[in-house]
N, C-alpha and C positions, 0 to 999 in steps of 0.2 A: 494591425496585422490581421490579416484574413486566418482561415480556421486550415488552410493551406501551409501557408507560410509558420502556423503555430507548429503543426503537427512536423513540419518537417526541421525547426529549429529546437525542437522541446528537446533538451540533455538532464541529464541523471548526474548531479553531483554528490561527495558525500558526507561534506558538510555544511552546514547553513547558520544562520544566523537570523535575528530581529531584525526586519518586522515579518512577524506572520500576517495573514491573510487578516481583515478585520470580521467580527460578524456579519456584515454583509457584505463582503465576498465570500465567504464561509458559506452563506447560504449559498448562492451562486454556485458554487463550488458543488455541493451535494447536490443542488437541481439537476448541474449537469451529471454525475454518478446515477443519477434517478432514470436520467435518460439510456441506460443501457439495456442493448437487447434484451427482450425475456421472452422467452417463449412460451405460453403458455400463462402471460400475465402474472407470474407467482410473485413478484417482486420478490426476489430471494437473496437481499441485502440487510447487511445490517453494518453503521459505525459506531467505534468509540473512540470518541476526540479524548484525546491527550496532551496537556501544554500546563506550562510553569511546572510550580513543583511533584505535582503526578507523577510528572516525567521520572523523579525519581523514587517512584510508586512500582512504576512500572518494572523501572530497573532490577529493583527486589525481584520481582515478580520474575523475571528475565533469569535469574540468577539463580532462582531455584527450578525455573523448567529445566534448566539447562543442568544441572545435577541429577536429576530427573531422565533425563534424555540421554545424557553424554555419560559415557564410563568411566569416571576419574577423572573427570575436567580438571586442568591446569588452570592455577591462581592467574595466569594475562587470560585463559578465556572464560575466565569469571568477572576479573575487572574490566574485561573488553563489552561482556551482554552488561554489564552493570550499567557501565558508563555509554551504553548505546542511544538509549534516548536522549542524551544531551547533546546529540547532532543536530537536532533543528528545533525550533521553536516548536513544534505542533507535531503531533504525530498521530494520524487517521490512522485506527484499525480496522481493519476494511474484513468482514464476514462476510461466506456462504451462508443464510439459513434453508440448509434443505427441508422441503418440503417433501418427504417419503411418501405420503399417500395419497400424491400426484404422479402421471404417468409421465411425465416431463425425467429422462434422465439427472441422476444427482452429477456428471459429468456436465451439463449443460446449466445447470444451477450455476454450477460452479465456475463456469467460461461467462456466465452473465456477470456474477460478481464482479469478475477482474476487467471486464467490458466497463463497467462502471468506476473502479480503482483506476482503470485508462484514463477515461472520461475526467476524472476530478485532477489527474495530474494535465492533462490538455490545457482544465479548465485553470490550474493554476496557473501554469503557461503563460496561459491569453492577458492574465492579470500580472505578467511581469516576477511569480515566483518560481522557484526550483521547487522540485519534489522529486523524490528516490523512492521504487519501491523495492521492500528489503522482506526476506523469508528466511530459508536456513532452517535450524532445527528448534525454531521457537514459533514455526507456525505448522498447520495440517497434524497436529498433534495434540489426544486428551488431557495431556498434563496444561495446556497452555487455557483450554478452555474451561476445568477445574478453576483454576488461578483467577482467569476474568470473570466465573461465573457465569459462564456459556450454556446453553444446553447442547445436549449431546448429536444433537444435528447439524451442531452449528459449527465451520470449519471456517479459521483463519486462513487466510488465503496471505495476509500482508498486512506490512506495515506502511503507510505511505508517510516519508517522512518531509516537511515541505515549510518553504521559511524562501527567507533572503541570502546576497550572496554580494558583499564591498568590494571580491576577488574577478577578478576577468576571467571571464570562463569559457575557454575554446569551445572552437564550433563540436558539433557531431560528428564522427567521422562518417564517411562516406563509403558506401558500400555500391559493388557492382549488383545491378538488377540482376544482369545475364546469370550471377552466381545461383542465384534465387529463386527463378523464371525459367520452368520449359514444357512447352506447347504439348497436347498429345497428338500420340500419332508415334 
Protein backbone atom coordinates (compact mmCIF):
# COMPACT_ATOMS: atom_id res chain seq x y z
CA UNK A 1 0.00 0.00 0.00
CA UNK A 2 1.50 3.33 -1.03
CA UNK A 3 1.56 6.24 1.79
CA UNK A 4 -1.61 7.44 -0.32
CA UNK A 5 -3.59 4.65 -0.14
CA UNK A 6 -2.52 4.32 3.84
CA UNK A 7 -3.42 7.86 4.61
CA UNK A 8 -6.77 7.66 3.01
CA UNK A 9 -7.73 4.09 4.55
CA UNK A 10 -6.22 4.75 8.10
CA UNK A 11 -9.78 4.36 10.70
CA UNK A 12 -9.96 4.93 14.38
CA UNK A 13 -11.34 2.04 16.09
CA UNK A 14 -11.99 1.64 19.77
CA UNK A 15 -11.09 -1.43 20.62
CA UNK A 16 -8.09 -3.65 19.85
CA UNK A 17 -6.51 -6.52 20.67
CA UNK A 18 -3.01 -8.74 20.39
CA UNK A 19 -0.58 -8.52 18.67
CA UNK A 20 0.98 -5.17 19.16
CA UNK A 21 3.46 -3.83 17.08
CA UNK A 22 6.94 -5.80 17.81
CA UNK A 23 10.08 -3.80 18.87
CA UNK A 24 10.99 -3.34 15.66
CA UNK A 25 8.13 -1.97 14.28
CA UNK A 26 8.04 0.03 17.33
CA UNK A 27 11.06 1.53 16.30
CA UNK A 28 9.81 2.22 12.86
CA UNK A 29 6.79 3.60 14.36
CA UNK A 30 8.68 6.52 16.58
CA UNK A 31 11.22 7.08 13.43
CA UNK A 32 8.27 8.03 11.72
CA UNK A 33 6.79 10.37 14.93
CA UNK A 34 10.55 11.73 14.67
CA UNK A 35 9.73 12.95 11.29
CA UNK A 36 7.22 15.59 12.10
CA UNK A 37 7.51 19.07 11.34
CA UNK A 38 9.52 21.29 13.74
CA UNK A 39 10.07 24.56 13.25
CA UNK A 40 12.81 25.81 14.61
CA UNK A 41 14.51 22.10 15.11
CA UNK A 42 13.30 22.03 18.99
CA UNK A 43 12.38 18.45 18.73
CA UNK A 44 9.50 19.01 21.15
CA UNK A 45 8.33 15.44 21.72
CA UNK A 46 8.34 13.32 24.07
CA UNK A 47 6.69 9.14 24.60
CA UNK A 48 5.81 6.86 27.26
CA UNK A 49 4.98 3.45 25.98
CA UNK A 50 2.51 1.60 28.02
CA UNK A 51 1.69 -2.18 27.60
CA UNK A 52 0.93 -5.38 29.65
CA UNK A 53 0.27 -4.82 33.18
CA UNK A 54 1.29 -0.91 33.34
CA UNK A 55 -1.81 -0.55 31.54
CA UNK A 56 -3.30 -1.09 34.79
CA UNK A 57 -0.79 1.47 36.34
CA UNK A 58 -2.05 3.69 34.29
CA UNK A 59 -5.59 3.08 35.04
CA UNK A 60 -5.00 4.08 38.78
CA UNK A 61 -3.50 6.91 37.55
CA UNK A 62 -6.46 7.73 35.22
CA UNK A 63 -8.68 7.47 38.03
CA UNK A 64 -7.34 9.76 40.28
CA UNK A 65 -6.92 12.72 37.57
CA UNK A 66 -10.13 12.18 37.02
CA UNK A 67 -11.36 12.89 40.69
CA UNK A 68 -9.02 15.57 40.45
CA UNK A 69 -10.63 17.17 37.34
CA UNK A 70 -14.19 16.15 37.49
CA UNK A 71 -16.67 17.38 40.41
CA UNK A 72 -18.18 14.32 41.80
CA UNK A 73 -17.29 11.90 39.17
CA UNK A 74 -19.84 8.92 39.01
CA UNK A 75 -18.72 5.16 39.98
CA UNK A 76 -19.25 4.03 35.60
CA UNK A 77 -16.88 7.32 34.95
CA UNK A 78 -14.43 6.00 37.43
CA UNK A 79 -14.75 2.25 36.16
CA UNK A 80 -14.80 3.65 32.68
CA UNK A 81 -11.01 5.79 32.92
CA UNK A 82 -10.10 2.82 35.06
CA UNK A 83 -10.66 0.21 32.67
CA UNK A 84 -9.45 2.55 29.57
CA UNK A 85 -6.27 1.25 28.91
CA UNK A 86 -7.21 -2.26 28.55
CA UNK A 87 -8.51 -1.25 25.04
CA UNK A 88 -5.48 -2.05 23.26
CA UNK A 89 -2.45 -3.70 23.80
CA UNK A 90 0.01 -0.67 23.86
CA UNK A 91 -0.68 2.74 24.61
CA UNK A 92 1.93 5.77 23.39
CA UNK A 93 1.60 8.85 25.34
CA UNK A 94 2.47 11.18 23.23
CA UNK A 95 4.01 14.82 24.93
CA UNK A 96 4.48 18.52 23.97
CA UNK A 97 7.93 19.41 25.68
CA UNK A 98 7.83 23.16 25.35
CA UNK A 99 10.56 24.65 25.01
CA UNK A 100 9.72 28.38 26.60
CA UNK A 101 12.94 30.13 25.93
CA UNK A 102 12.75 29.64 22.36
CA UNK A 103 11.04 32.00 20.08
CA UNK A 104 9.15 29.26 18.32
CA UNK A 105 5.39 29.72 19.62
CA UNK A 106 4.22 27.02 22.46
CA UNK A 107 1.08 26.62 19.98
CA UNK A 108 3.38 25.47 17.26
CA UNK A 109 5.35 23.10 19.81
CA UNK A 110 2.30 21.80 20.36
CA UNK A 111 0.91 21.16 16.37
CA UNK A 112 4.49 19.42 15.91
CA UNK A 113 3.68 17.07 18.67
CA UNK A 114 0.46 15.91 17.25
CA UNK A 115 2.11 16.14 13.49
CA UNK A 116 4.24 13.36 15.00
CA UNK A 117 1.24 11.29 17.10
CA UNK A 118 -0.26 11.64 13.06
CA UNK A 119 2.70 10.26 11.78
CA UNK A 120 3.05 7.08 14.21
CA UNK A 121 -0.68 6.12 13.77
CA UNK A 122 0.11 6.44 9.61
CA UNK A 123 3.04 4.50 10.49
CA UNK A 124 0.93 1.98 12.31
CA UNK A 125 -1.35 1.79 9.33
CA UNK A 126 1.35 0.97 6.80
CA UNK A 127 2.28 -2.00 9.31
CA UNK A 128 -1.34 -3.40 9.25
CA UNK A 129 -2.32 -2.05 12.93
CA UNK A 130 -5.36 0.24 14.23
CA UNK A 131 -4.61 3.10 16.48
CA UNK A 132 -7.06 5.78 18.22
CA UNK A 133 -6.10 8.87 19.43
CA UNK A 134 -7.96 9.52 22.72
CA UNK A 135 -7.86 12.97 25.04
CA UNK A 136 -10.75 14.24 27.09
CA UNK A 137 -10.12 15.46 30.56
CA UNK A 138 -7.08 13.29 31.30
CA UNK A 139 -4.77 15.19 28.95
CA UNK A 140 -3.55 19.29 28.65
CA UNK A 141 -3.86 19.18 32.26
CA UNK A 142 -1.30 19.58 35.64
CA UNK A 143 -2.96 16.87 37.54
CA UNK A 144 -2.13 14.32 34.82
CA UNK A 145 1.57 15.47 34.58
CA UNK A 146 2.01 15.42 38.57
CA UNK A 147 0.88 11.69 38.09
CA UNK A 148 3.50 10.78 35.19
CA UNK A 149 6.08 12.85 36.51
CA UNK A 150 6.13 15.41 33.81
CA UNK A 151 7.74 18.69 34.18
CA UNK A 152 5.64 21.50 34.10
CA UNK A 153 6.27 22.36 30.27
CA UNK A 154 5.43 19.39 29.33
CA UNK A 155 1.73 18.91 27.95
CA UNK A 156 -0.05 15.61 27.03
CA UNK A 157 -1.46 16.10 24.06
CA UNK A 158 -2.89 12.06 23.86
CA UNK A 159 -3.07 8.95 24.11
CA UNK A 160 -2.30 6.76 21.12
CA UNK A 161 -4.02 3.64 21.63
CA UNK A 162 -2.81 0.91 18.82
CA UNK A 163 -2.94 -3.08 18.72
CA UNK A 164 -4.91 -5.52 16.29
CA UNK A 165 -8.33 -5.99 15.27
CA UNK A 166 -9.97 -10.26 14.37
CA UNK A 167 -13.25 -7.89 13.79
CA UNK A 168 -14.05 -6.48 10.21
CA UNK A 169 -13.72 -3.06 10.28
CA UNK A 170 -15.70 -0.80 7.85
CA UNK A 171 -14.26 1.52 5.60
CA UNK A 172 -13.93 5.42 6.61
CA UNK A 173 -16.65 7.34 5.87
CA UNK A 174 -16.39 9.52 3.15
CA UNK A 175 -16.64 13.02 3.19
CA UNK A 176 -17.49 15.80 0.60
CA UNK A 177 -14.25 18.05 -0.20
CA UNK A 178 -16.54 20.74 -1.55
CA UNK A 179 -17.77 20.85 2.39
CA UNK A 180 -14.33 21.70 3.27
CA UNK A 181 -12.75 23.55 0.30
CA UNK A 182 -13.27 27.29 -0.84
CA UNK A 183 -11.13 29.25 -3.08
CA UNK A 184 -10.63 32.96 -2.19
CA UNK A 185 -12.01 35.69 -3.74
Amino acid sequence: MNAIETILSRKSIPLMEDPKPSKSQLKKIYKAGLRAPDHGGLNPWKFIEVSGKDRLKLGKKFVNVTKKVKKNPSKELLSKVKKAPLRAPLIIITIANIKKDKPIPEIEQILSAGAAAQNMMLACSAMGFYSIWRTGHLAFNEYINKSLKLNKSDVVIGYLYIGSSSKKIPSPKKLKIEKFVKKLG
